[in-house]
N, C-alpha and C positions, 0 to 999 in steps of 0.2 A: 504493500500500500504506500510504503514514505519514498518507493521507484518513482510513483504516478502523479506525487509532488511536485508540482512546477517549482524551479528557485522562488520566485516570489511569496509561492503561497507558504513555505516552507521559514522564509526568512518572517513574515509575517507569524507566523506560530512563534518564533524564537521571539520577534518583539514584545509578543504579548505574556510572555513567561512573568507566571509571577514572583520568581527568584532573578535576584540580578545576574547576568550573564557578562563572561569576558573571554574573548576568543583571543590567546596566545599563540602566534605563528611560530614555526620550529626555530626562528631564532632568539625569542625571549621576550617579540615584543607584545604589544598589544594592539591589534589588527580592527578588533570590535569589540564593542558593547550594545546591549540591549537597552532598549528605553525606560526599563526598570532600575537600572545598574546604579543611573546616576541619583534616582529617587530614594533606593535604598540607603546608598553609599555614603552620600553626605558631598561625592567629591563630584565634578563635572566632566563627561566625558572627555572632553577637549584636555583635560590634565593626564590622562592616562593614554590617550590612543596614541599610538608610535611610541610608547615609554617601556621602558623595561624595567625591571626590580628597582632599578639602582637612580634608575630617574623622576620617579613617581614621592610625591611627598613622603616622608619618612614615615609617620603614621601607617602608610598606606601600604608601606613594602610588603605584608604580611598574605596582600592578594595575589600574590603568586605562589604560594605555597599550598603544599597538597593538599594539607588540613590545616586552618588556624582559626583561633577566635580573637578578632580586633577589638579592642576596645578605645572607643574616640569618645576623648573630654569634653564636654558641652562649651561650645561657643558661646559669642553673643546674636549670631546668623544660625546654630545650630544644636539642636537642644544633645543631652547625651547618648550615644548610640553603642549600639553591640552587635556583630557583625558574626556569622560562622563562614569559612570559607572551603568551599571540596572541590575537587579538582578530576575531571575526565580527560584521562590519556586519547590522542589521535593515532591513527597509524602511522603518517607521515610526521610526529614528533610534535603536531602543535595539541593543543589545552583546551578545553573548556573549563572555565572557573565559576562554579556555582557560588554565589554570594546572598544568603539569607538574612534579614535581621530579626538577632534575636533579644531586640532591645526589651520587649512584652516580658518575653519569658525570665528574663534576668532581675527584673523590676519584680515579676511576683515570685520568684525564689526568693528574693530579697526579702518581701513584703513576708512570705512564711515564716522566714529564717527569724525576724524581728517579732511575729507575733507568738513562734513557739518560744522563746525568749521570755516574752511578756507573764506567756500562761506558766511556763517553768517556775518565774521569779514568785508568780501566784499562789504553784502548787505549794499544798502544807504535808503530803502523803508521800512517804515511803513506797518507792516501787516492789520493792521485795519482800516487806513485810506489811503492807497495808497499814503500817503504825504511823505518825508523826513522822515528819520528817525533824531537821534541825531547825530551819523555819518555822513550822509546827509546833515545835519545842519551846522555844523561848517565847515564842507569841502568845501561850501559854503562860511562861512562866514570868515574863515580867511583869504583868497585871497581879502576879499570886504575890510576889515582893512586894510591890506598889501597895499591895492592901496591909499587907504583915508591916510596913515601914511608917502607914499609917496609922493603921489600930493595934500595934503589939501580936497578931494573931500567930499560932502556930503552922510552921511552915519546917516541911524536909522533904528534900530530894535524896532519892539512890543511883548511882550509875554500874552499871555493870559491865563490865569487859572481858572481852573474850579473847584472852592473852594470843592463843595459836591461832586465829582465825586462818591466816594467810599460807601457813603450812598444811590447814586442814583445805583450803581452794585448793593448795598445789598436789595434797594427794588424792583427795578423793572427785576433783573438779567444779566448775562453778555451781553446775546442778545440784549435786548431793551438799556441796555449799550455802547455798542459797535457802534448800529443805531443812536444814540444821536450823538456820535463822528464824526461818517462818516457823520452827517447833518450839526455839524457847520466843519466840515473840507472844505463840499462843499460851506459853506456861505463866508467863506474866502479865497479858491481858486477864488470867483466869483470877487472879492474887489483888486486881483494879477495882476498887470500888466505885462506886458512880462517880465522884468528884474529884478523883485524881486523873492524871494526863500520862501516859504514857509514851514513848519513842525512840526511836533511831537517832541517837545522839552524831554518831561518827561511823563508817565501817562496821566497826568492830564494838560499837559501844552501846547500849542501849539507857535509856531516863526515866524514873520513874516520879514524878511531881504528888508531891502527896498535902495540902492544904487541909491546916486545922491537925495536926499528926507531929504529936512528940518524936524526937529523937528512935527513945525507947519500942514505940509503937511500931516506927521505921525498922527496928533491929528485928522485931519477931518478923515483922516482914518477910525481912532480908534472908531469915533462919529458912522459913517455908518457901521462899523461891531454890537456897539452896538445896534439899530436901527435895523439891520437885525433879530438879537440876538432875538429882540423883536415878530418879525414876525414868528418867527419859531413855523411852528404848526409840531407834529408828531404823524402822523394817528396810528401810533404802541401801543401808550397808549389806544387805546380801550375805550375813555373817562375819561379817569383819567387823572389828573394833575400834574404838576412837578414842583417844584422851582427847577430853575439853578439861581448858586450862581456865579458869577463870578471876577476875577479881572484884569485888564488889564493895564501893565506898558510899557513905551515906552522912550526911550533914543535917540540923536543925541552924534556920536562923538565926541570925544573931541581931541582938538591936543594932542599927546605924549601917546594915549591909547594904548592898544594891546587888542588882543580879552578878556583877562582875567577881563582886569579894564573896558571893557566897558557892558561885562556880567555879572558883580557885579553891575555896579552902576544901569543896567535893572532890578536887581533882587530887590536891595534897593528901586529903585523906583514902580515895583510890591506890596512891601511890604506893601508901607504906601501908596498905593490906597484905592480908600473907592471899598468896595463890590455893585455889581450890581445885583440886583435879578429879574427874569424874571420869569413870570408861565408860562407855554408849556402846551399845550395842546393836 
């Protein structure tokens, strides 16, 4: 059928391409453009035809190449543009250069990129354990201070850690990883009363927010999560076994704290805990 093509009618189909077109003769230069070319482009035919790579605006050099993506800074004659460029080989050695703009689709990559951005900075949930995230956490917990700083009231937080976490990814992988977390996440949402907060402190770390809750009150706590800790079997090891290393720090308020002095001295008190080690099965 493209035999019974007249030239005319045939050059007439390439005009009306709605990709910009650039015919390169076998020796480098640029022979034609399509009436799209220059609309897409940004640049005017008259600047490219008879030019070769090395003659053609420096911006521009990249339309000879087999694949490229241009990108051209917004003028004050030309707004900002993104260009893909692909390249059909001839038999006699010249080019067809397909020139598309992809300026749409870069703007709403962009536009996603900033709006999952947006929603991320929003979320307050743990992807892997449906608990609080860190943002979740404090959002939480700076109003529970705010009110303790206020009215005197009782206020403790517990953090828990999971010394080997990273040994336990590296042997048994991120999945059986991952399942371990979501087990003690669910051993300590079971230990939550209505009005404490729960979360994903760090990796490896988990928070417990406990308002209106002595020290003391925190410790039995702390006994019967370790205790649970113990009981934890998980059918996913297929028979194998696992030490979990843990440490668990727990603070009461103090007058005159703010979130910051009372999340240091949880973390001081974390620190110099002795380790607990559990074999899971």
């Amino acid at each position: 059928m493209m035999d019974q093509l007249e030239k005319q009618q045939l050059l007439k189909i390439l005009q009306c391409n709605p990709l910009g077109m650039i015919y390169i003769d076998p020796k480098g230069k640029v022979a034609w453009v399509n009436d799209n070319f220059p609309i897409i482009s940004g640049i005017s035919s008259l600047q490219v035809i008879g030019k070769d790579a090395n003659s053609v605006p420096a911006e521009y050099y990249n339309l000879f190449d087999e694949e490229a993506t241009i990108h051209l800074s917004a003028l004050d004659n030309r707004p900002e543009i993104w260009l893909v460029v692909s390249s059909q080989s001839l038999a006699d050695g010249s080019r067809i250069q397909y020139v598309k703009d992809a300026t749409l689709v870069r703007q709403l990559a962009k536009e996603k990129d900033e709006l999952k951005g947006k929603i991320s900075e929003l979320n307050i949930i743990d992807e892997v354990t449906g608990l609080l995230n860190p943002r979740g956490l404090y959002q939480s917990l700076e109003p529970q201070v705010s009110r303790s700083r206020r009215y005197n009231n009782m206020l403790s937080i517990l953090i828990m850690r999971i010394e080997n976490l990273e040994g336990i990814y590296k042997n048994l992988g991120y999945e059986k990883g991952h399942q371990l977390l979501q087990a003690i996440s669910e051993i300590l949402n079971d230990q939550m009363r209505w009005a404490d907060s729960i979360g994903r402190l760090s990796d490896n770390e988990f928070m417990l927010i406990m308002p209106e809750t002595p020290q003391d009150i925190a410790g039995h706590l702390a006994d019967k999560i370790r205790e649970r800790l113990s009981e934890l079997t998980m059918p996913e090891l297929n028979g194998d076994t696992l030490d979990l290393c843990t440490k668990v720090g727990m603070v009461q308020w103090q007058k005159g704290e703010d979130t910051r002095l009372l999340m240091q001295r949880a973390r001081t008190t974390l620190k110099e805990s002795k380790e607990i080690h559990v074999a899971l099965a």
